[in-house]
LUMDRENDO-938558 format. One line per 2 residues: their letters; for each residue y, x, z of N, C-alpha, C. Coordinates in steps of 0.1 Angstrom, whole numbers, plus 5000, padded with zeros to 4 digits. Each point is the difference from the previous one (the first is absolute). Layout:
# residues N
a	Y X Z Y X Z Y X Z  ...
This chain:
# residues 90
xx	4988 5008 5000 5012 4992 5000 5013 5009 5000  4999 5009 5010 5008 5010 5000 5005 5008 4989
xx	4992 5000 4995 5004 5013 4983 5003 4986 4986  4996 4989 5004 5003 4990 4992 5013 4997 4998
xx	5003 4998 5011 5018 5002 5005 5006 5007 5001  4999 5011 4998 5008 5013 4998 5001 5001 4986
xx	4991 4999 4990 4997 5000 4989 5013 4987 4991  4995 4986 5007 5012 4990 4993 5014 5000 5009
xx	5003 5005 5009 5011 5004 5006 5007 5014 4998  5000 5008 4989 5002 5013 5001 5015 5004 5004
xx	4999 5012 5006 5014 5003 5012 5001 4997 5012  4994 4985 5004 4998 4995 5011 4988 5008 5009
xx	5000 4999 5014 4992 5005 5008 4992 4987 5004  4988 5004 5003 4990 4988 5005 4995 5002 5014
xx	5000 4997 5008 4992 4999 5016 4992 4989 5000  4991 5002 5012 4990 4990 5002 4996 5000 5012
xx	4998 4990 5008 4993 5000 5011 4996 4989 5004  4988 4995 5010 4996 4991 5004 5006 4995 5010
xx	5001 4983 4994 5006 4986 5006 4991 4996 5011  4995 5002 5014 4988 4991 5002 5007 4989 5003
xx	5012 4994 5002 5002 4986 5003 4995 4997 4987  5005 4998 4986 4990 4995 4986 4991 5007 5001
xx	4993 5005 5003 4984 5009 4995 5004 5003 4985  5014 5007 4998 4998 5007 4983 5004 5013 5006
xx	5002 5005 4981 5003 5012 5001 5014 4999 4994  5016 5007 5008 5011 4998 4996 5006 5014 4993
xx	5006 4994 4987 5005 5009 4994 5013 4998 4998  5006 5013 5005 5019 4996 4994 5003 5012 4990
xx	5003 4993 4995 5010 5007 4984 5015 5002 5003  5006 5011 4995 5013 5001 5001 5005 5016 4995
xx	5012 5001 5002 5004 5008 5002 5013 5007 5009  4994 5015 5002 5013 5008 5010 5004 4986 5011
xx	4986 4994 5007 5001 4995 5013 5003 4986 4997  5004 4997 4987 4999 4979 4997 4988 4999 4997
xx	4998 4985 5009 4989 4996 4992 5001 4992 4995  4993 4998 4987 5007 4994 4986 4989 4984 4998
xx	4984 5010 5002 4989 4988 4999 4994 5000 5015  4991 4983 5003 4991 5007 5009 4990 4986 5000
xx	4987 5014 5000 4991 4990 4992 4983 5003 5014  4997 4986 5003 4989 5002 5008 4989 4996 4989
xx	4989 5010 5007 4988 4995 4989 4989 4996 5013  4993 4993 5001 4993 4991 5011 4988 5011 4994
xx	4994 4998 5010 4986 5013 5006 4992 4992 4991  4997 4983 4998 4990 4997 4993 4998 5002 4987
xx	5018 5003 4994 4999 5001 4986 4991 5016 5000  5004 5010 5002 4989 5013 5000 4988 4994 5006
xx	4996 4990 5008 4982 5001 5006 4995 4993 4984  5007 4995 4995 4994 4986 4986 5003 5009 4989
xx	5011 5010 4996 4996 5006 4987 4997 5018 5001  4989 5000 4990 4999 5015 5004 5011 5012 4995
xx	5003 5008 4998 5012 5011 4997 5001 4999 4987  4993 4997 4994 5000 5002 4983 5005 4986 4995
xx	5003 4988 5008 4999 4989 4996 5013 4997 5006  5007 5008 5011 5015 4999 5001 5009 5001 4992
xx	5001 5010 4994 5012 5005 4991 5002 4983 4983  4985 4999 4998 4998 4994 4991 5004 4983 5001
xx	4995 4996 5019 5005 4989 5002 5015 4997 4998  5008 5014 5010 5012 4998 5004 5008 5001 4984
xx	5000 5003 4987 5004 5003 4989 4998 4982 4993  4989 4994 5000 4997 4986 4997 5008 4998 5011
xx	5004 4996 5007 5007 4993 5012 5015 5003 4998  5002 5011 4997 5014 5003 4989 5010 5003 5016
xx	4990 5009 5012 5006 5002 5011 5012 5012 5003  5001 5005 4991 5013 5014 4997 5010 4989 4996
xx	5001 4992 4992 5006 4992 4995 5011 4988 5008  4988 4994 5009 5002 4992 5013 5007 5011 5008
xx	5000 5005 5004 5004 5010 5013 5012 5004 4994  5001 5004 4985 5014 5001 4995 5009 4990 5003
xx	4996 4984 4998 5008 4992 5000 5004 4994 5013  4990 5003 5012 5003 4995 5012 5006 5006 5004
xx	5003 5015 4994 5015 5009 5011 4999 5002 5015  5005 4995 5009 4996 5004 5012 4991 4990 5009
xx	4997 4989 4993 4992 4990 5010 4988 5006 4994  4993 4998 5013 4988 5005 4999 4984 4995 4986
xx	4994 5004 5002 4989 5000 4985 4991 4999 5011  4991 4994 5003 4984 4996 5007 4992 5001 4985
xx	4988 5008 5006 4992 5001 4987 4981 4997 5005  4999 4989 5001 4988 4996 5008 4988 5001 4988
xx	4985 4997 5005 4987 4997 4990 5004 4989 4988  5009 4994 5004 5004 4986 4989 5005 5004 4990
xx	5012 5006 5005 5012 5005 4991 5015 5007 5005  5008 4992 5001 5013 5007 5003 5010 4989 5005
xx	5010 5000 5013 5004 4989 5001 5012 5010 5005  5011 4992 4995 5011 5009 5000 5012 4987 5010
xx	4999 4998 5012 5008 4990 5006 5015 4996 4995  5004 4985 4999 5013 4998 5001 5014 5010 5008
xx	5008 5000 4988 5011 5011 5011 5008 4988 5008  5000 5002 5010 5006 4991 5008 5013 4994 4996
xx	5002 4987 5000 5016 4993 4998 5012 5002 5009  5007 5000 4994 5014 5011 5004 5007 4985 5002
């Protein structure tokens, strides 16, 4: 996941660490200390596909793409698919 995002994010820095309140794995994108994306991926999406079937899911799922368009509200990326929450009304 990590080299996937570095790869469709280039210049940006990628971090990651685990959420255990969501049981994912959290990645923030940014740069020189913004964070730009932030994207949880739920522990079950990695127990349901194996490593070779990530890159290929997340590409049909068109999730570099999503994460582009959600900007700073967060990207959830579960066994289903991707659910990218309402930005709150102002």
């Amino acid at each position: 996941m990590r080299e996937l995002f570095k790869h469709g994010f280039a210049g940006d820095e990628v971090f990651d660490t685990y959420d255990v309140a969501r049981s994912s794995q959290f990645y923030g994108i940014g740069h020189s200390g913004a964070l730009r994306h932030c994207v949880y991926v739920s522990l079950e999406f990695f127990d349901d596909h194996s490593v070779g079937d990530i890159e290929r899911l997340l590409r049909t799922w068109r999730a570099l793409e999503t994460i582009k368009q959600a900007g700073a509200r967060a990207v959830i990326i579960t066994a289903s698919g991707i659910i990218v929450p309402a930005a709150p009304e102002k």
